[in-house]
PDB file of N, CA, C and O in Angstrom:
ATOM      1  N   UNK A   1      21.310  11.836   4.906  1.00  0.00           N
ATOM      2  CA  UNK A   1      20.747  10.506   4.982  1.00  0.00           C
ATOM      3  C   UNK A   1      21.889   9.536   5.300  1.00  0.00           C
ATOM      4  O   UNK A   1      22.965   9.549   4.703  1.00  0.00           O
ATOM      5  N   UNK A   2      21.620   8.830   6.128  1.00  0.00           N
ATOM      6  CA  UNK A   2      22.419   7.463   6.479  1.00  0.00           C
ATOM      7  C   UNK A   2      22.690   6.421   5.999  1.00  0.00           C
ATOM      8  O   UNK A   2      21.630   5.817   5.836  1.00  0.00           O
ATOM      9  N   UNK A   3      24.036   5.472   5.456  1.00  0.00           N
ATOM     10  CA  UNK A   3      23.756   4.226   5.180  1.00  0.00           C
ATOM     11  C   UNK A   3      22.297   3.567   5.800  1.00  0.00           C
ATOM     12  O   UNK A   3      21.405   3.053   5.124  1.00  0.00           O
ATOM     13  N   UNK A   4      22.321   3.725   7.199  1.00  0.00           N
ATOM     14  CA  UNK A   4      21.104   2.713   7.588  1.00  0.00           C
ATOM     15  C   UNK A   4      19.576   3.083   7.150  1.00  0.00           C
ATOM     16  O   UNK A   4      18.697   2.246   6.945  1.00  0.00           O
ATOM     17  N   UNK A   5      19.416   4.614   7.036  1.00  0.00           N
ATOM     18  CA  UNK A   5      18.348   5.082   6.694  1.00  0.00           C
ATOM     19  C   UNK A   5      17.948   4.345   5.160  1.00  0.00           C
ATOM     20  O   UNK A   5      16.868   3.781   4.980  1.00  0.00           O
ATOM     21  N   UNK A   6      19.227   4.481   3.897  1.00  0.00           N
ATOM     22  CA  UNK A   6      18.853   4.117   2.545  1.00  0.00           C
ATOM     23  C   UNK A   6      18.669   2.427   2.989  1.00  0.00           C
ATOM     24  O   UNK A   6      17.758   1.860   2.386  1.00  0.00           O
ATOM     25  N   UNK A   7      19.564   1.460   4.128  1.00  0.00           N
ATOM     26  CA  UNK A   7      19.077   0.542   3.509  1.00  0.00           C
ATOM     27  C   UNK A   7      17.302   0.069   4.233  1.00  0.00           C
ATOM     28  O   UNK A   7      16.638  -0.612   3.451  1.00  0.00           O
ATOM     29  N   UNK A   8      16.668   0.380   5.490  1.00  0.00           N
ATOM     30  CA  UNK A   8      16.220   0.805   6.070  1.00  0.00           C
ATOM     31  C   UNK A   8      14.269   1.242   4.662  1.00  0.00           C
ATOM     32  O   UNK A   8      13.082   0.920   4.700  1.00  0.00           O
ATOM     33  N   UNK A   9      15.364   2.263   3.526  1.00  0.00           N
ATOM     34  CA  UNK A   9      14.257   2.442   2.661  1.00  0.00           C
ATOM     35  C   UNK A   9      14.382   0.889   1.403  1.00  0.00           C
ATOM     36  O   UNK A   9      13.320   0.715   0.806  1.00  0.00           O
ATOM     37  N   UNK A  10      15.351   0.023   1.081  1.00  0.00           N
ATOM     38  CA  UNK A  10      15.665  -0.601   0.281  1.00  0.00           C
ATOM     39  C   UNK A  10      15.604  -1.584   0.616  1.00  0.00           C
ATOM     40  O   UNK A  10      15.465  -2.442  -0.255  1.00  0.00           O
ATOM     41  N   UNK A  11      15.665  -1.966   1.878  1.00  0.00           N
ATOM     42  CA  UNK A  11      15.414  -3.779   1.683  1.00  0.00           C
ATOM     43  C   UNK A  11      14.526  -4.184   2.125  1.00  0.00           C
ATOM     44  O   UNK A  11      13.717  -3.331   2.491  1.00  0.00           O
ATOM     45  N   UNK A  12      14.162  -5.579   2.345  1.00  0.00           N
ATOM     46  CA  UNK A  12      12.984  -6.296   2.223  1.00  0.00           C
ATOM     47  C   UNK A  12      12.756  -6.637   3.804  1.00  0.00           C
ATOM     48  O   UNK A  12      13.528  -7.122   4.630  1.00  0.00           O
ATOM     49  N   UNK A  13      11.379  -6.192   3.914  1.00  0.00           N
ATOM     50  CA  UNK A  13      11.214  -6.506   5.648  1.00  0.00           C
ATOM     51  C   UNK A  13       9.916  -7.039   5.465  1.00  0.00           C
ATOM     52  O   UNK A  13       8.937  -6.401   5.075  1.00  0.00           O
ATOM     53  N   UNK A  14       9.967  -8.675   5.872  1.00  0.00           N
ATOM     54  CA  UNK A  14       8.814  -9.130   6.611  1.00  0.00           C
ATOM     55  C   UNK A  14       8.034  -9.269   7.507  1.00  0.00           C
ATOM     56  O   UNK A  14       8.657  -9.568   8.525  1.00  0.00           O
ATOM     57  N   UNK A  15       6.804  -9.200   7.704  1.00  0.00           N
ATOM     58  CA  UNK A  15       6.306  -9.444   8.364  1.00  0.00           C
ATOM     59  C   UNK A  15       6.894 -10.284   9.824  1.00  0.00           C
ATOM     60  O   UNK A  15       6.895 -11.498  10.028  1.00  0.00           O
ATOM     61  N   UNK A  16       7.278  -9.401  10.539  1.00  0.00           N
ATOM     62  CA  UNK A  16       8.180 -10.022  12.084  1.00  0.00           C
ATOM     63  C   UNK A  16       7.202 -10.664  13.083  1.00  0.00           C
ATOM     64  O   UNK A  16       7.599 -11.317  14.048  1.00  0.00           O
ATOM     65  N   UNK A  17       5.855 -10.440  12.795  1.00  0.00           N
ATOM     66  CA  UNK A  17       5.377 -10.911  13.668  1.00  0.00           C
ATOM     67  C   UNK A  17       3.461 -11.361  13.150  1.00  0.00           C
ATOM     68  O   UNK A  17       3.056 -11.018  12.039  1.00  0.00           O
ATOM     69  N   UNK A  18       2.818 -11.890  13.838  1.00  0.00           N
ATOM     70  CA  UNK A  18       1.646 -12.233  12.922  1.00  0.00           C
ATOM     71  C   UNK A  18       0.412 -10.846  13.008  1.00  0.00           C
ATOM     72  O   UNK A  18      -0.525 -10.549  12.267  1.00  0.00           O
ATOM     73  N   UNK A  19       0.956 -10.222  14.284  1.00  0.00           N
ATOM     74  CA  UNK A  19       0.063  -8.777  14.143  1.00  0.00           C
ATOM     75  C   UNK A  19       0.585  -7.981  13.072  1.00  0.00           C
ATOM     76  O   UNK A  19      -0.175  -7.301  12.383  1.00  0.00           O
ATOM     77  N   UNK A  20       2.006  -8.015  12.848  1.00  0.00           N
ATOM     78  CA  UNK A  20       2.181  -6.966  11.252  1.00  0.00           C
ATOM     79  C   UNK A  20       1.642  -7.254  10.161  1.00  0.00           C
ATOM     80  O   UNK A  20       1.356  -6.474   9.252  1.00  0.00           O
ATOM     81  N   UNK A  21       1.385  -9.072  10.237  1.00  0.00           N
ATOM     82  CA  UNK A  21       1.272  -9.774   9.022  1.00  0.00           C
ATOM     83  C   UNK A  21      -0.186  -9.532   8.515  1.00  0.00           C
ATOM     84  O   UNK A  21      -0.452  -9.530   7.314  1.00  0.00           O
ATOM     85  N   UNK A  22      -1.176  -9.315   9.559  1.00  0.00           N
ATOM     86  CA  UNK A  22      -2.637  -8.978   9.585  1.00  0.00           C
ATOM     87  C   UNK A  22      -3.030  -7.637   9.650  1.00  0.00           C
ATOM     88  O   UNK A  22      -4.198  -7.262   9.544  1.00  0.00           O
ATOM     89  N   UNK A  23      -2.052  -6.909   9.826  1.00  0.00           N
ATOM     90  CA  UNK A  23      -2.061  -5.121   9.326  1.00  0.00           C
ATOM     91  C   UNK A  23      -1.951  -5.289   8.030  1.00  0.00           C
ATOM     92  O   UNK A  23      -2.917  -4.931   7.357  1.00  0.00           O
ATOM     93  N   UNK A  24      -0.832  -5.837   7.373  1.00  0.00           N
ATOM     94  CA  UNK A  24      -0.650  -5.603   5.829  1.00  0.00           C
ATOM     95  C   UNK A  24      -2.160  -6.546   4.959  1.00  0.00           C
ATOM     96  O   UNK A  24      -2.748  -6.105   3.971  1.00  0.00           O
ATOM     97  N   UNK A  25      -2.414  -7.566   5.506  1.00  0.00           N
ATOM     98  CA  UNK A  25      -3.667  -8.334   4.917  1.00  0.00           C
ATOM     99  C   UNK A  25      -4.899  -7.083   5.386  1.00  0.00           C
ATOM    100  O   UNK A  25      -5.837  -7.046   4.590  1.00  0.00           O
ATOM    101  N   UNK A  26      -4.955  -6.493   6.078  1.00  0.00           N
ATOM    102  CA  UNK A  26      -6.070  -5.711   6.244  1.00  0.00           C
ATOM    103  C   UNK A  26      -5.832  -4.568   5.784  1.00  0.00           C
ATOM    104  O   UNK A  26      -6.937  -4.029   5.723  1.00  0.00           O
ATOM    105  N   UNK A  27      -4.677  -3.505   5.237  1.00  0.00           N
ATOM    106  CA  UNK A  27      -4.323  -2.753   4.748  1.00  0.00           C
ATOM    107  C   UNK A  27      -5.030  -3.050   2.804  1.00  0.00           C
ATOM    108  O   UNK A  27      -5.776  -2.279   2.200  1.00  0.00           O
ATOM    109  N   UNK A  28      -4.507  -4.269   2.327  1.00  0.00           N
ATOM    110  CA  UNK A  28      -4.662  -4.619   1.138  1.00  0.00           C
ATOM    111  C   UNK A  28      -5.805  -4.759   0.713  1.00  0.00           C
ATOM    112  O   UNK A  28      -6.180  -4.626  -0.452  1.00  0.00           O
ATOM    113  N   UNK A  29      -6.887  -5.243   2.326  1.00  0.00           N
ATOM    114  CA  UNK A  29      -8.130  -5.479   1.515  1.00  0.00           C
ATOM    115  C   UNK A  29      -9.085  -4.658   1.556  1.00  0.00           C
ATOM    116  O   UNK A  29     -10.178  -4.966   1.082  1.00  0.00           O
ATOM    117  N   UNK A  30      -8.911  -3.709   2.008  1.00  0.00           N
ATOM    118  CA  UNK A  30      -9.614  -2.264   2.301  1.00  0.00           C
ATOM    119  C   UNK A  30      -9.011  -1.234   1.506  1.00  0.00           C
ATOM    120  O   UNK A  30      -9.405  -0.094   1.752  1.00  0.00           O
ATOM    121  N   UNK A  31      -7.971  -1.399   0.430  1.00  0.00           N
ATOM    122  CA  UNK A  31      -7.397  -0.761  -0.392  1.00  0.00           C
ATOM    123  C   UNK A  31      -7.856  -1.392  -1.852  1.00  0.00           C
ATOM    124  O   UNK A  31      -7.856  -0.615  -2.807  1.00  0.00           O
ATOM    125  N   UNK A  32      -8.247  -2.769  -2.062  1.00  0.00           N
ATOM    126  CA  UNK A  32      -8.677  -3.685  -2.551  1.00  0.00           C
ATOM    127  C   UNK A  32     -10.016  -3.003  -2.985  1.00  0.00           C
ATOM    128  O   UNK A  32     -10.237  -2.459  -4.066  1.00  0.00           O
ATOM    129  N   UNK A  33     -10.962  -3.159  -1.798  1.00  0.00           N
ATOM    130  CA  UNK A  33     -12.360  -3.153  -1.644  1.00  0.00           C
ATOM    131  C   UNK A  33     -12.737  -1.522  -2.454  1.00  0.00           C
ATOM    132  O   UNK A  33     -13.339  -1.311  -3.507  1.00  0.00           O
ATOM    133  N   UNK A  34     -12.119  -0.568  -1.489  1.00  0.00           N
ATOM    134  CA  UNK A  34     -12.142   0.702  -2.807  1.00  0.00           C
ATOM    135  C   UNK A  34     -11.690   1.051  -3.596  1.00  0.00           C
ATOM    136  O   UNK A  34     -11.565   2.261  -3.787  1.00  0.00           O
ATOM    137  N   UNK A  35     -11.152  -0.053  -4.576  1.00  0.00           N
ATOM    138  CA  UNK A  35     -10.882  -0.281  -5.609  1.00  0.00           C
ATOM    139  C   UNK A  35     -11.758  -0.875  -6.530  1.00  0.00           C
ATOM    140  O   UNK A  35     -11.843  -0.582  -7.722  1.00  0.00           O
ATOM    141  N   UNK A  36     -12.311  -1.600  -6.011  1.00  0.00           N
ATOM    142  CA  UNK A  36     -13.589  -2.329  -6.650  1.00  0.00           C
ATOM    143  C   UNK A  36     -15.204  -1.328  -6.802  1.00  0.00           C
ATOM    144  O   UNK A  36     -16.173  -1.296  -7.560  1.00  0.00           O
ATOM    145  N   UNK A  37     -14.830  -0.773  -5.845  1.00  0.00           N
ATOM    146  CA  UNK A  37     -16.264   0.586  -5.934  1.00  0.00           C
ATOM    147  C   UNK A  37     -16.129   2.093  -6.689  1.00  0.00           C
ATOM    148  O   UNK A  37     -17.034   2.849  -7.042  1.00  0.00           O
ATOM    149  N   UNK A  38     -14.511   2.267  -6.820  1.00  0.00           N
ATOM    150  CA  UNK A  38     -14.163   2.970  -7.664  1.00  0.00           C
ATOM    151  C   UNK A  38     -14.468   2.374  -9.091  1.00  0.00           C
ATOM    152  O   UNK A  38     -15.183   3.062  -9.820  1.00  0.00           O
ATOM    153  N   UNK A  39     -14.062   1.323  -9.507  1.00  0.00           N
ATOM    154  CA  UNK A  39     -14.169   0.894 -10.658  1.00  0.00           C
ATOM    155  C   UNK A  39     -15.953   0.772 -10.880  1.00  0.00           C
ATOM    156  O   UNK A  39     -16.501   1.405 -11.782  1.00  0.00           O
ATOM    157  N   UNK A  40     -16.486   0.158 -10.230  1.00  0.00           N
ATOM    158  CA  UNK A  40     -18.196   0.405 -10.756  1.00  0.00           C
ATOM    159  C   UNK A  40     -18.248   1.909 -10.742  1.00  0.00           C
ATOM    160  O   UNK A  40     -19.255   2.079 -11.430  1.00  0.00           O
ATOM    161  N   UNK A  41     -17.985   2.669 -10.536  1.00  0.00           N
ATOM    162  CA  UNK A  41     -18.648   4.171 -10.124  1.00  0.00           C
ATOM    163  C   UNK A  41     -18.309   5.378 -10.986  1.00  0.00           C
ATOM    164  O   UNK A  41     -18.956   6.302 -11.479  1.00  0.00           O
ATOM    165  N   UNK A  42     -17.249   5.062 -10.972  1.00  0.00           N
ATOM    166  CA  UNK A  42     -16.306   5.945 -12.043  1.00  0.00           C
ATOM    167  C   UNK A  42     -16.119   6.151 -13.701  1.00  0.00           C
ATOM    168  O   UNK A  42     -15.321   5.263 -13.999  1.00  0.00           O
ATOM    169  N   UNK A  43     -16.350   6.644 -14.525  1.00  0.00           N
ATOM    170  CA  UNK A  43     -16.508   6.440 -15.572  1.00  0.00           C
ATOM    171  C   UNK A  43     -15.145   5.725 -16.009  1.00  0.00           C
ATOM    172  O   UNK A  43     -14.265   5.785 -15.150  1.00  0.00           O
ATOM    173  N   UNK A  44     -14.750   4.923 -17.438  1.00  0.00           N
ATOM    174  CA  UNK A  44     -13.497   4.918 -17.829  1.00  0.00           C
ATOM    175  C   UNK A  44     -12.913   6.038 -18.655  1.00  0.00           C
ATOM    176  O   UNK A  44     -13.282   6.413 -19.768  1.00  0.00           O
ATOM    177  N   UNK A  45     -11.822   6.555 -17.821  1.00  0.00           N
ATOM    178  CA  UNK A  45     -11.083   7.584 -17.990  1.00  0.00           C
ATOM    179  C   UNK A  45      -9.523   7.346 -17.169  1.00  0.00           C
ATOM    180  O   UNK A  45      -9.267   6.560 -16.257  1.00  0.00           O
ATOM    181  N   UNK A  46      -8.546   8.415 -17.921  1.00  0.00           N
ATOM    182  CA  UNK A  46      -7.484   9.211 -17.381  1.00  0.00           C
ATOM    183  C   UNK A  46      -7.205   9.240 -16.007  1.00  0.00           C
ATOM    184  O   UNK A  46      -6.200   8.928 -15.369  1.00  0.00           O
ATOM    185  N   UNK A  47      -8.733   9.848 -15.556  1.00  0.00           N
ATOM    186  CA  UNK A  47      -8.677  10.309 -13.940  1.00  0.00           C
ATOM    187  C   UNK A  47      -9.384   8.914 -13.530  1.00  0.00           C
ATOM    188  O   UNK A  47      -9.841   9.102 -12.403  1.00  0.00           O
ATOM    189  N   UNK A  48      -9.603   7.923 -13.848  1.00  0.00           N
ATOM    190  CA  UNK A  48     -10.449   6.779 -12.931  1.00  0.00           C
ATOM    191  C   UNK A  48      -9.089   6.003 -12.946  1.00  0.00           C
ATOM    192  O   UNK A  48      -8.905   5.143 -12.085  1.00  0.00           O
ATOM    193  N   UNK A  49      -8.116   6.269 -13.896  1.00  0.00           N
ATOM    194  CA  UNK A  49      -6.926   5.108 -13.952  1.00  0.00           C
ATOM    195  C   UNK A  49      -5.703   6.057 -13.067  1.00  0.00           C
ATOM    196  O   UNK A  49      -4.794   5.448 -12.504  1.00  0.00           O
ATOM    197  N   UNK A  50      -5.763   7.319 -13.016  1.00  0.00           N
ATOM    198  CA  UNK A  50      -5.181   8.172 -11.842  1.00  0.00           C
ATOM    199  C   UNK A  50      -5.243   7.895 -10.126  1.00  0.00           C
ATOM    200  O   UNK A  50      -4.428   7.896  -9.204  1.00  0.00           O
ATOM    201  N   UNK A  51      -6.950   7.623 -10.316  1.00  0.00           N
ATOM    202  CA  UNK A  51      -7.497   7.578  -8.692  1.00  0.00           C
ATOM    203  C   UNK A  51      -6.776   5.860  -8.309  1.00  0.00           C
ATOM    204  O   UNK A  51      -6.224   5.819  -7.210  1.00  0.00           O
ATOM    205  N   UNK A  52      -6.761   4.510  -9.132  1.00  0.00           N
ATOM    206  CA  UNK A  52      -6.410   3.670  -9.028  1.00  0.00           C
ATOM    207  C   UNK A  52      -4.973   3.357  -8.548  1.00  0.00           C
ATOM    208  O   UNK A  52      -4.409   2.800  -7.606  1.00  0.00           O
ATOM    209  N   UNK A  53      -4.633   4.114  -9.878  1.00  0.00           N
ATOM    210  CA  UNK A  53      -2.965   4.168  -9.561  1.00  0.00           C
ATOM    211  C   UNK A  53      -2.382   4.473  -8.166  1.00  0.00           C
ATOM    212  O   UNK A  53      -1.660   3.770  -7.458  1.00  0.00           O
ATOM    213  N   UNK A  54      -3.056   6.123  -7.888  1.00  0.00           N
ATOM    214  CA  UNK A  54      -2.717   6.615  -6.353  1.00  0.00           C
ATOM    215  C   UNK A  54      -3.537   5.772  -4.982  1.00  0.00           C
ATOM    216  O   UNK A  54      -3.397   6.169  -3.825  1.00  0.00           O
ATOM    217  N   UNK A  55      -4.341   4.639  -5.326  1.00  0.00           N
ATOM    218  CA  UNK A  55      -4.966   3.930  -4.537  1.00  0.00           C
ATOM    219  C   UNK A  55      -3.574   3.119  -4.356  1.00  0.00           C
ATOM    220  O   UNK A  55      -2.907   3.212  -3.325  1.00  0.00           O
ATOM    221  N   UNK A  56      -3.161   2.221  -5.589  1.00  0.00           N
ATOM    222  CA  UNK A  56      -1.821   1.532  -5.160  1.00  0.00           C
ATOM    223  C   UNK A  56      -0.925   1.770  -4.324  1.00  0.00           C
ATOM    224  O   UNK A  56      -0.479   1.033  -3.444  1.00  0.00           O
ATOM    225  N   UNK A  57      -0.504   3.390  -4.750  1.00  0.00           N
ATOM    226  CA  UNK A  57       0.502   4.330  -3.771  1.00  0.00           C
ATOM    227  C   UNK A  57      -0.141   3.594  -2.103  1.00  0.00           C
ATOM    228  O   UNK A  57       0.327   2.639  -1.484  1.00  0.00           O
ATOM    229  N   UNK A  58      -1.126   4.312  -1.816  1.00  0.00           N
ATOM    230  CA  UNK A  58      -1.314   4.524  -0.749  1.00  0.00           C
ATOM    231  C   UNK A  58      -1.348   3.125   0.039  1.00  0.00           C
ATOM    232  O   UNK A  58      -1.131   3.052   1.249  1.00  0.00           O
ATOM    233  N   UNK A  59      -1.647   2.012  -0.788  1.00  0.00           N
ATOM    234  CA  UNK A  59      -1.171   0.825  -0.123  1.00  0.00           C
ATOM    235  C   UNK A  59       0.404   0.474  -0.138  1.00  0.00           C
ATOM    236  O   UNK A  59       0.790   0.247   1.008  1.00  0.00           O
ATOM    237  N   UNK A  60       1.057   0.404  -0.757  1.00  0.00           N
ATOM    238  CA  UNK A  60       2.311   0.531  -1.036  1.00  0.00           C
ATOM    239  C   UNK A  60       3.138   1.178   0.478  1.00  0.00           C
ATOM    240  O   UNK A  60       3.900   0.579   1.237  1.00  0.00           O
ATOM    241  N   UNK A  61       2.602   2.723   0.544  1.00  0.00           N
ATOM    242  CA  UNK A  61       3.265   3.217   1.170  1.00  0.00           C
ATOM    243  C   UNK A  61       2.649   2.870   2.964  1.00  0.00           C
ATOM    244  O   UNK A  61       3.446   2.748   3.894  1.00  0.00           O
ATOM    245  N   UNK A  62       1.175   2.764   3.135  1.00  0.00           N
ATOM    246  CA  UNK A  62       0.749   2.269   4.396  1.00  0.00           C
ATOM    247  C   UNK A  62       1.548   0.671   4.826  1.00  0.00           C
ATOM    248  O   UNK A  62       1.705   0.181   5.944  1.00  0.00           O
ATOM    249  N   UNK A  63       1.902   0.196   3.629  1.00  0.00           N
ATOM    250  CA  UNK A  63       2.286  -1.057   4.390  1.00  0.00           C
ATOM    251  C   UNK A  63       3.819  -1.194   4.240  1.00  0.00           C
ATOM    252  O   UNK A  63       4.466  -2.202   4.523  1.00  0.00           O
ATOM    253  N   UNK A  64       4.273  -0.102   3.782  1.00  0.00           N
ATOM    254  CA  UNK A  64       6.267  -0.052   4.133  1.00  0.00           C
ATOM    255  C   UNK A  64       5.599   0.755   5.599  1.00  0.00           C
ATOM    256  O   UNK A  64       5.628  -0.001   6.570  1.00  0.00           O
ATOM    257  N   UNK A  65       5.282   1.512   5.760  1.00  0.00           N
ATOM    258  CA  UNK A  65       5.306   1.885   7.222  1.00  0.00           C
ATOM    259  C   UNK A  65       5.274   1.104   8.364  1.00  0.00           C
ATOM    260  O   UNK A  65       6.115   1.058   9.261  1.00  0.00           O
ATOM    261  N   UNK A  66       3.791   0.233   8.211  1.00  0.00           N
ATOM    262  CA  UNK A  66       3.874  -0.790   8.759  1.00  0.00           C
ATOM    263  C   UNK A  66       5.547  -2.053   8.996  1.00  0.00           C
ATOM    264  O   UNK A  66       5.942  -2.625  10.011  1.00  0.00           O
ATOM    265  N   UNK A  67       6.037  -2.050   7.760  1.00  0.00           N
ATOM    266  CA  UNK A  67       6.961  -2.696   7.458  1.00  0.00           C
ATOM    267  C   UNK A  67       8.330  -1.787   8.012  1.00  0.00           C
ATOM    268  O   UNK A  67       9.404  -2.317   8.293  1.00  0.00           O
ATOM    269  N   UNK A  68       8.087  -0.474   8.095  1.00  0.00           N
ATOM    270  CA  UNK A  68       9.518  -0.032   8.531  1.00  0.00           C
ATOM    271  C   UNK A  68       9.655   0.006   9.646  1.00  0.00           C
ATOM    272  O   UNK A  68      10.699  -0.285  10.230  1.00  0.00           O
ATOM    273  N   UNK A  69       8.246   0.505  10.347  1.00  0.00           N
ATOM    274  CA  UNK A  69       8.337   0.969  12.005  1.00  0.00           C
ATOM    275  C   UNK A  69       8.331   0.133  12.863  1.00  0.00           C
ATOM    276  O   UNK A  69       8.397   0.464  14.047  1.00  0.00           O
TER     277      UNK A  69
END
């Protein structure tokens, strides 16, 4: 791994342009939205606060992509 690669994973990248800026707003709210249908649907449990958690991940990580590439 590279200096540029770790900083590359570590620092803060904004939105460069207003099409990235409306990937990450549309990333969030469709990560958002089945979040909200999970929670009616799902009983409260372990695994309903699992599926949530890894819902976060997957926004998290869709919008560093967005943000890295």
């Amino acid at each position: 791994m590279t200096p540029e690669d770790i900083a590359n994973r570590f620092d803060f990248h904004p939105a460069s342009t207003p099409e990235r800026a409306e990937e990450h707003e549309a990333i969030r709210s469709m990560c958002k939205s089945l979040a909200y249908v999970l929670n009616e649907r799902l009983p409260e449990s372990r695994e309903k606060a699992l599926a949530i958690t890894h819902l976060e991940e997957v926004m998290f990580w869709a919008n560093a992509s967005v943000a890295r590439h």
